[in-house]
LUMLUMTOR-490083 format. One record per atom (N, C-alpha, C): atom name; x, y, z. Coordinates in steps of 0.05 Angstrom, whole numbers, plus 5000, padded with zeros to 4 digits. Atoms other than C-alpha are relative to their C-alpha. Layout:
REM residues N
['CA' [X Y Z]]
...
This chain:
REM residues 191
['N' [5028 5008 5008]]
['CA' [6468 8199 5453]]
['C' [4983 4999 5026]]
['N' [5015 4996 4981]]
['CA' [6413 8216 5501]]
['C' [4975 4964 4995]]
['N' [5024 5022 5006]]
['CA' [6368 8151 5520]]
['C' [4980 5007 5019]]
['N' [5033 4992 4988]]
['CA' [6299 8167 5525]]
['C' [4979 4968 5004]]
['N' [5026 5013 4985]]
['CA' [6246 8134 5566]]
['C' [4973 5004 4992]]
['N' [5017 4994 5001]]
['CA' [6174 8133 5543]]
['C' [4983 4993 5016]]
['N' [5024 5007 4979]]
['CA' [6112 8125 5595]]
['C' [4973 5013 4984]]
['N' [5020 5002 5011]]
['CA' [6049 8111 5558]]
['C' [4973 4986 5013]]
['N' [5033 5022 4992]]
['CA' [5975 8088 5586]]
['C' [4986 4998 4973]]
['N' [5019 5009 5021]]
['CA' [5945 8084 5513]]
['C' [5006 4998 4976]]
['N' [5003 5010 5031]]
['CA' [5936 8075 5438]]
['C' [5030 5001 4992]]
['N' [4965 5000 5011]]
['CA' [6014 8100 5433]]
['C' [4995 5026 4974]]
['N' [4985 4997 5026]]
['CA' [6013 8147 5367]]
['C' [5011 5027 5009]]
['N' [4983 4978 4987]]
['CA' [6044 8208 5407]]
['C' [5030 4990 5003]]
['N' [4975 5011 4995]]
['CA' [6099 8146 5425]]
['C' [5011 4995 4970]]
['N' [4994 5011 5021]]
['CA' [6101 8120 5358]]
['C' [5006 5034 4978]]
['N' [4983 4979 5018]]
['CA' [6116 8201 5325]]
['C' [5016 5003 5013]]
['N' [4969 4997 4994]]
['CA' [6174 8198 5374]]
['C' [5022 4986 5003]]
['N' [4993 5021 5014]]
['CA' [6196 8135 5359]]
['C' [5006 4998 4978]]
['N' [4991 4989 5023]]
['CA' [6197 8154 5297]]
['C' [5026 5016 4985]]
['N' [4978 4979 5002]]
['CA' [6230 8217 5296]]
['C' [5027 4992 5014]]
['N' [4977 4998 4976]]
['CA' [6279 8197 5345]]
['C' [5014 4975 4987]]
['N' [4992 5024 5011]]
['CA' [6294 8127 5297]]
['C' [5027 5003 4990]]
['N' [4968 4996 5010]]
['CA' [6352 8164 5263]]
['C' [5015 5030 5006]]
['N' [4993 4972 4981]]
['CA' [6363 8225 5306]]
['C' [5031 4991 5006]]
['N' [4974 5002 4978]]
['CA' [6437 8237 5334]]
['C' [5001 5014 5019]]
['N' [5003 4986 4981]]
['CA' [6416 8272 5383]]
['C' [4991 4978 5031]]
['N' [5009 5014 4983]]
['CA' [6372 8209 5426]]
['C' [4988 4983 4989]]
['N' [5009 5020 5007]]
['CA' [6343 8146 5426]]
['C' [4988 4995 5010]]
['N' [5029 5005 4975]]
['CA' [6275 8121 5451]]
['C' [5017 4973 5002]]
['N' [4985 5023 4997]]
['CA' [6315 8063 5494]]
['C' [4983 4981 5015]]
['N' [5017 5018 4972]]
['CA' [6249 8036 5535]]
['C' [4975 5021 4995]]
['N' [5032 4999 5001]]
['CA' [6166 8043 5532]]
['C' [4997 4991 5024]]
['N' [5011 5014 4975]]
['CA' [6138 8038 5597]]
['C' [4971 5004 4999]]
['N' [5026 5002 5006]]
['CA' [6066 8028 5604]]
['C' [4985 4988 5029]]
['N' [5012 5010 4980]]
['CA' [6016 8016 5666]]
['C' [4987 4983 5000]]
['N' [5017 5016 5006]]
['CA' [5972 7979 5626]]
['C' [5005 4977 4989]]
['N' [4992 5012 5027]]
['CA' [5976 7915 5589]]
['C' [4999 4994 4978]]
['N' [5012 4996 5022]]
['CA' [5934 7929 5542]]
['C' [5003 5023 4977]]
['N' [4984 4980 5011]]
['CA' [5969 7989 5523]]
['C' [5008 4995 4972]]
['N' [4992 4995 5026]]
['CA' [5965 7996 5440]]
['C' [5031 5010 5005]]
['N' [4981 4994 4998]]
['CA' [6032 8036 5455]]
['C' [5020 4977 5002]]
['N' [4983 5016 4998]]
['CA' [6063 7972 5474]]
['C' [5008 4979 4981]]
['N' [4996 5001 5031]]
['CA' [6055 7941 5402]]
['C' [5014 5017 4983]]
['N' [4988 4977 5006]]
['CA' [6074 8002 5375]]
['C' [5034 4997 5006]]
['N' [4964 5005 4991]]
['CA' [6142 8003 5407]]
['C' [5016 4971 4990]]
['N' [4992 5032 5012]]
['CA' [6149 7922 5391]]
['C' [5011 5005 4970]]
['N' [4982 4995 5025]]
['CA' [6152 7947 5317]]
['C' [5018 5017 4994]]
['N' [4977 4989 4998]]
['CA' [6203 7995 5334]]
['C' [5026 4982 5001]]
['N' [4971 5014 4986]]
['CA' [6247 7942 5362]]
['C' [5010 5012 5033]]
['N' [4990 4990 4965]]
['CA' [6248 7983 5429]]
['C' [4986 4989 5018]]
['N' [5004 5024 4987]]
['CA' [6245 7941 5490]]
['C' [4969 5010 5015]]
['N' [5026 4999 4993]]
['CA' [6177 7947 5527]]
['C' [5006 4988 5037]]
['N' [5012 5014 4972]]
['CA' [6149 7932 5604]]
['C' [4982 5015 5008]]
['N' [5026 4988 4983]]
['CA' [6091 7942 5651]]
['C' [5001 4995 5030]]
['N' [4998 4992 4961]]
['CA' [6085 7964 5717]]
['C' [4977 4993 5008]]
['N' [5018 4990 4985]]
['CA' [6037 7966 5774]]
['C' [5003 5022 5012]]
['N' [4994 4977 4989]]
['CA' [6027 8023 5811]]
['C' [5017 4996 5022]]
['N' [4987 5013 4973]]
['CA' [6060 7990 5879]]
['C' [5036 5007 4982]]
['N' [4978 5003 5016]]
['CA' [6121 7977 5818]]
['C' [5005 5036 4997]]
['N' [5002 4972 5005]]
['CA' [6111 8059 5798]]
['C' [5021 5014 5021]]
['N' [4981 4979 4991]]
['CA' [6123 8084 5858]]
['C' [5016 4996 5028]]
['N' [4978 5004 4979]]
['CA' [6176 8046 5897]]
['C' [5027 5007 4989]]
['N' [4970 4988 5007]]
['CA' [6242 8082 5897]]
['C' [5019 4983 4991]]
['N' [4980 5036 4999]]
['CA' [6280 8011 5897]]
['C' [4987 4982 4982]]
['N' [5023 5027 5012]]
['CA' [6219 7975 5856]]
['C' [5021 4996 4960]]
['N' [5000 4997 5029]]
['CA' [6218 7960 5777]]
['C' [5003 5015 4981]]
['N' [4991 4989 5017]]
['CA' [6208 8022 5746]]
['C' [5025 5012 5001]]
['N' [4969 4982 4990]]
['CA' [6274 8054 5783]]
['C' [5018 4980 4987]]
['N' [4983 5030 5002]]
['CA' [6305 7983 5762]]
['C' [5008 4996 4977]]
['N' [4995 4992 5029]]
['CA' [6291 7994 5688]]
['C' [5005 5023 4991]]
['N' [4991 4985 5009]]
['CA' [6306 8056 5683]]
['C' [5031 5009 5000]]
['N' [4970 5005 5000]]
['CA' [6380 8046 5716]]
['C' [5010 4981 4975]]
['N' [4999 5026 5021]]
['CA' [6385 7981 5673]]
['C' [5004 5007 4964]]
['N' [5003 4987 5020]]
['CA' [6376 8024 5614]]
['C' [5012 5029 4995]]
['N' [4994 4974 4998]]
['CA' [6411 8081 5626]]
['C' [4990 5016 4989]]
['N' [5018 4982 5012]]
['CA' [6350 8132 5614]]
['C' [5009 5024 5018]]
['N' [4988 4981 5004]]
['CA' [6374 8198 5610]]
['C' [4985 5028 5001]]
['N' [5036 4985 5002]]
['CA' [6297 8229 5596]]
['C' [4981 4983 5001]]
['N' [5024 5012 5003]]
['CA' [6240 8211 5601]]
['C' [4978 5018 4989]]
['N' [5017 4986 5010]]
['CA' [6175 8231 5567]]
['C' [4972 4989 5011]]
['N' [5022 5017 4997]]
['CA' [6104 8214 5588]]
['C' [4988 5016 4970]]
['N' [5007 5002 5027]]
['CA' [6065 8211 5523]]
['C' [4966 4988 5006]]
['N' [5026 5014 5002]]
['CA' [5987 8197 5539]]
['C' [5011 4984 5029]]
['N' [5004 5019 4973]]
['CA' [6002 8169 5612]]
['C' [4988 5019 5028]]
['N' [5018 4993 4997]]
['CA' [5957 8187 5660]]
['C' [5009 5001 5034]]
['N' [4987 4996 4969]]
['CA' [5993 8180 5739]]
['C' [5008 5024 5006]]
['N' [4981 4977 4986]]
['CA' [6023 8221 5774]]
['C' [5027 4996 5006]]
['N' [4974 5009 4995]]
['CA' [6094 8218 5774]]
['C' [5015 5002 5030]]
['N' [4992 4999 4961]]
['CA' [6123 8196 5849]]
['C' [5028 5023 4996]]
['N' [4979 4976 4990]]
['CA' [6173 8255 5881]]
['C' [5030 4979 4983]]
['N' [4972 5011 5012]]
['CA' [6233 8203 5871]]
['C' [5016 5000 4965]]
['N' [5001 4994 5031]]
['CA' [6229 8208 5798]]
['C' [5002 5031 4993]]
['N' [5004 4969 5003]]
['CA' [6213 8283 5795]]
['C' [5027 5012 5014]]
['N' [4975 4999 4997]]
['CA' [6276 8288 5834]]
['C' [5026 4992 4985]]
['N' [4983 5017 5012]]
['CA' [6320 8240 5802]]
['C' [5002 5007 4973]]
['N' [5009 5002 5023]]
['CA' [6292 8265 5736]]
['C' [4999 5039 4999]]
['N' [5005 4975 4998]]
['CA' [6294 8340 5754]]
['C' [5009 5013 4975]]
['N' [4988 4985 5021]]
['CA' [6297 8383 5687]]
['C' [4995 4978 4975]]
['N' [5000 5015 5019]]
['CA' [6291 8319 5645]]
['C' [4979 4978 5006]]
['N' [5021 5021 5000]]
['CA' [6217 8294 5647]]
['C' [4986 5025 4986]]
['N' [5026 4985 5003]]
['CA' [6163 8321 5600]]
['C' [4973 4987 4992]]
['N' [5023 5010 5011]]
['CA' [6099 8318 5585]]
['C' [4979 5015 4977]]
['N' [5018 4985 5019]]
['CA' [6043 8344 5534]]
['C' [4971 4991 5004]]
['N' [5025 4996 4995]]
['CA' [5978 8363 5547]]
['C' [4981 5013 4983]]
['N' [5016 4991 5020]]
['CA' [5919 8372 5501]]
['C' [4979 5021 5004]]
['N' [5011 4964 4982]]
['CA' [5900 8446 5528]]
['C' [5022 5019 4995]]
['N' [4977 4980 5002]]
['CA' [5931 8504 5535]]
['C' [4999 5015 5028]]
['N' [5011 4994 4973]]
['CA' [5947 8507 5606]]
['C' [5006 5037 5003]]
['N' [5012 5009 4970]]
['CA' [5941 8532 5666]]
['C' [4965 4994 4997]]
['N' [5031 5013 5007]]
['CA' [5871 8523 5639]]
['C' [4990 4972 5001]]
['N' [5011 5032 5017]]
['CA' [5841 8449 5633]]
['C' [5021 4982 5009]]
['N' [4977 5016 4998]]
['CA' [5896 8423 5665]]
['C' [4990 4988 5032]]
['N' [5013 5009 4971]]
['CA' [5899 8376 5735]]
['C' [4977 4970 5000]]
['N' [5002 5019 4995]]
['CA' [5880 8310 5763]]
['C' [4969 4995 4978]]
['N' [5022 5002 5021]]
['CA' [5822 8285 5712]]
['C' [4995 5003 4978]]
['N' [4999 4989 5024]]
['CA' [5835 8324 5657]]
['C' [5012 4999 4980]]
['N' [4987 5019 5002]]
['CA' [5849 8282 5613]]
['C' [4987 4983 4968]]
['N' [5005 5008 5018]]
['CA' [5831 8264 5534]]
['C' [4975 5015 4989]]
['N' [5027 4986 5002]]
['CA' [5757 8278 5520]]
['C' [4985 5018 5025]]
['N' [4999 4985 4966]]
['CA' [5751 8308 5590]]
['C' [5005 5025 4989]]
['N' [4984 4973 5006]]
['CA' [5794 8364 5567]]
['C' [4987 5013 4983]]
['N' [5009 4993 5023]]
['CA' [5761 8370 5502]]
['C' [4968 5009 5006]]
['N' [5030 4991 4989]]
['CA' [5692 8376 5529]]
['C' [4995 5022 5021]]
['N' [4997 4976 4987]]
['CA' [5712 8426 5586]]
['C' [5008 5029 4978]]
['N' [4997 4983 5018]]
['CA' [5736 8469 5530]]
['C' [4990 5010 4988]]
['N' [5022 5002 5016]]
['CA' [5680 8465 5483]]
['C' [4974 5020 5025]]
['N' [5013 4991 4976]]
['CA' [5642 8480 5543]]
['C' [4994 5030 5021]]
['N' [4986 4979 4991]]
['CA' [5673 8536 5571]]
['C' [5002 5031 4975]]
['N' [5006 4988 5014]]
['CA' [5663 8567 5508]]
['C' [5026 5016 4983]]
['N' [4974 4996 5006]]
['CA' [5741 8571 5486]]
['C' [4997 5012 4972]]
['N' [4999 4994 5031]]
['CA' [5755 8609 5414]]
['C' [5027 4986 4989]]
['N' [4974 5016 5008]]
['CA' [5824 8566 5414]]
['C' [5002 4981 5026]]
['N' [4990 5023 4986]]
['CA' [5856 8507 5443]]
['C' [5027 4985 4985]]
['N' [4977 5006 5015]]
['CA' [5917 8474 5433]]
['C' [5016 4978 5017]]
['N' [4983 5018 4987]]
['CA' [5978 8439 5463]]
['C' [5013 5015 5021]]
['N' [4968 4991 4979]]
['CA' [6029 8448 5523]]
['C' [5013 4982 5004]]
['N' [4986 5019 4992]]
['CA' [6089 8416 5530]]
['C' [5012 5010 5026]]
['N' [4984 5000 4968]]
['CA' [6119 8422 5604]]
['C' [5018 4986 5009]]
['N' [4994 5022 4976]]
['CA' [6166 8396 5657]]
['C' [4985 4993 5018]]
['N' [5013 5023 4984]]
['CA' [6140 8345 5695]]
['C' [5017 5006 5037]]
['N' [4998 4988 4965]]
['CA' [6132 8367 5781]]
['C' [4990 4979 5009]]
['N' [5005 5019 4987]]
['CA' [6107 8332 5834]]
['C' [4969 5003 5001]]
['N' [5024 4993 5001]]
['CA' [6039 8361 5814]]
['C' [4979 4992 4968]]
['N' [5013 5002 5021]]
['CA' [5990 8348 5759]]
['C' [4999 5025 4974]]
['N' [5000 4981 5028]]
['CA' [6007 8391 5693]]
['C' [5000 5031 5010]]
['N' [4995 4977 4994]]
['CA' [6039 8447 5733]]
['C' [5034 5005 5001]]
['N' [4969 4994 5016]]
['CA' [6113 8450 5710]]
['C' [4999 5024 4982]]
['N' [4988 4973 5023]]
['CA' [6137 8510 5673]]
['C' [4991 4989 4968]]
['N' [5005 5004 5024]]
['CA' [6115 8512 5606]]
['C' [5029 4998 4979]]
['N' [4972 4996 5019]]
['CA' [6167 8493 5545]]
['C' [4988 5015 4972]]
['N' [5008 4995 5017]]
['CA' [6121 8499 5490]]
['C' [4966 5004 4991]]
['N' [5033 4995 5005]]
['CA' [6047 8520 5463]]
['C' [4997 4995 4975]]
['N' [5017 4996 5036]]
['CA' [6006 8514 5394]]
['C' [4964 5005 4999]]
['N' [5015 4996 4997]]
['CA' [5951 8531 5389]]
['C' [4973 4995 4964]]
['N' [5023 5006 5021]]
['CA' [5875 8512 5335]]
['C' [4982 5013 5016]]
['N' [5024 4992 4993]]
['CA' [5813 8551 5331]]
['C' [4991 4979 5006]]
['N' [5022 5012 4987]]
['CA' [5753 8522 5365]]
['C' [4979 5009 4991]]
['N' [5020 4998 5015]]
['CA' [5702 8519 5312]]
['C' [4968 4999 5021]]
['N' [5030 4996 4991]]
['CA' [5622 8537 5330]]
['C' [4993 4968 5003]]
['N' [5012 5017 5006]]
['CA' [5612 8469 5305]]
['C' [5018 4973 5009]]
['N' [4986 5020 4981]]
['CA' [5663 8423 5340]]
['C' [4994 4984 5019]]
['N' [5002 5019 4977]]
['CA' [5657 8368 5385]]
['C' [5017 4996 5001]]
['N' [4964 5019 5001]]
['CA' [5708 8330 5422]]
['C' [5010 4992 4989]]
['N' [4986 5010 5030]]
['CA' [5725 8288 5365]]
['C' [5013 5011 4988]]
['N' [4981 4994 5023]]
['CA' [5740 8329 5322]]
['C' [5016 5025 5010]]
['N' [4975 4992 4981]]
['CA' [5773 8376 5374]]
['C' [5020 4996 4993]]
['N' [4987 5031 5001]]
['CA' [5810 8314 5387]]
['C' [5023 5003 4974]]
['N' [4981 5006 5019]]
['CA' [5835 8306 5320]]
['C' [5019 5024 4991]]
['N' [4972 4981 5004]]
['CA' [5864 8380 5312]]
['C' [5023 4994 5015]]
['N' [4980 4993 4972]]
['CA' [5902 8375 5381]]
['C' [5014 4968 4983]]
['N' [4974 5024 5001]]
['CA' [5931 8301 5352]]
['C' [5017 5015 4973]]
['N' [4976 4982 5023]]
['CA' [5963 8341 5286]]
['C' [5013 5018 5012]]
['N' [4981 4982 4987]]
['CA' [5989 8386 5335]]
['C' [5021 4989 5012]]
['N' [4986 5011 4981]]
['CA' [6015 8340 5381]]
['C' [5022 4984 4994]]
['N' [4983 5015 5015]]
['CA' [6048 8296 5331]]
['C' [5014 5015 4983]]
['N' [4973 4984 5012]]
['CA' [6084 8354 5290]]
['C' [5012 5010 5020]]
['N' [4977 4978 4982]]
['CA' [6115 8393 5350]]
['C' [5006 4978 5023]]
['N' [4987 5017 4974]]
['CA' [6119 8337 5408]]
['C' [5032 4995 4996]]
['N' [4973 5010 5000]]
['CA' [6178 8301 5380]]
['C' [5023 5023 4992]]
['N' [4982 4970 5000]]
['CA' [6218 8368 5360]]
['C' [5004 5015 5015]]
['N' [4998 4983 4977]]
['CA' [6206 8401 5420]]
['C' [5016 4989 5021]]
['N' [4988 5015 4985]]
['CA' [6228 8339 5451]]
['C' [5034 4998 4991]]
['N' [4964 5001 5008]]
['CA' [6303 8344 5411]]
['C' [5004 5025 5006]]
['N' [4984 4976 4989]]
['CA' [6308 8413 5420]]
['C' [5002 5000 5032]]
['N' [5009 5005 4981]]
['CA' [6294 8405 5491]]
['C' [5030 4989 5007]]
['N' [4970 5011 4994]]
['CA' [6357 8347 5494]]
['C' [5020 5011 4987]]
['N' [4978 4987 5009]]
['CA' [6395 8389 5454]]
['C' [5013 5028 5012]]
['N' [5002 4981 4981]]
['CA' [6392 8451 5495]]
['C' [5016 4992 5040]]
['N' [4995 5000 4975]]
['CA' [6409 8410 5559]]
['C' [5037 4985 4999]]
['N' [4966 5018 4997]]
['CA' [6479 8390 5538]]
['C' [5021 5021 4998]]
């Protein structure tokens, strides 16, 4: 049984469809929510899972010896996922974690991707840019901002009449049917 790590900065419902999915999976188990914020909806979310929860600072982030390294031994996490978190993941992690960190991005990179780019950000560069689609990428996680090898894509037109919002709301039906599946095939593939 693979124990997965989640790292969330917000509302959570990217954590909470892999929490979900992953509730009676035999493949992995979400064993730990990590969160920068404390305000982090995500960290509710997980509470009614029953999966354990904490919060960092960044100082906590990114000491090799600190807290998050501390909970994630403590826990024997196996993957990790960021899910809506918004750092940059320190080298020691990206090392330690090589092959087994991803993330999902509400674009379709190498486009739209990179330090900033980042919820309605994304959605408005797109719109903007005058895109006829948009979609998801799931990746591994580098020492760089949303430049890991791609695992997976999906892709929604980009209606005339679209705003971010409702962008927005295609890319979350995307992100919530293929995240958590991509994420078992993914641990299933690496065994």
């Amino acid at each position: 049984m693979t124990n997965i790590a989640i790292f969330a900065s917000g509302s959570g419902t990217n954590a909470e469809a892999i929490m979900n999915h992953f509730s009676d999976s035999s493949c992995g188990r979400v064993a730990l929510l990590l969160s920068n914020r404390e305000d982090a909806y995500a960290l509710r979310r997980a509470e009614r899972f029953g999966v354990p929860t904490a919060v960092f600072s960044r100082e906590e982030f990114r000491d090799p010896n600190g807290k998050v390294a501390s909970l994630l031994g403590e826990y024997h996490i196996d993957f990790i996922v960021l899910a809506g978190f918004l750092w940059l993941v320190p080298r020691y992690l990206t090392e330690t974690y090589a092959g087994r960190i991803v993330n999902i991005h509400p674009a379709l990179l190498p486009k739209f991707g990179g330090k900033g780019m980042y919820g309605a950000h994304v959605h408005e560069a797109v719109i903007a840019a005058g895109e006829k689609k948009s979609g998801i990428t799931i990746h591994w996680v580098n020492e760089r901002y949303d430049s890991g090898d791609i695992l997976f894509q999906a892709t929604v037109p980009v209606d005339a009449d679209d705003t971010p919002d409702t962008l927005a709301a295609k890319i979350h039906v995307l992100e919530h049917r293929h995240f958590p599946a991509v994420i078992e095939r993914t641990i299933r593939n690496l065994r």
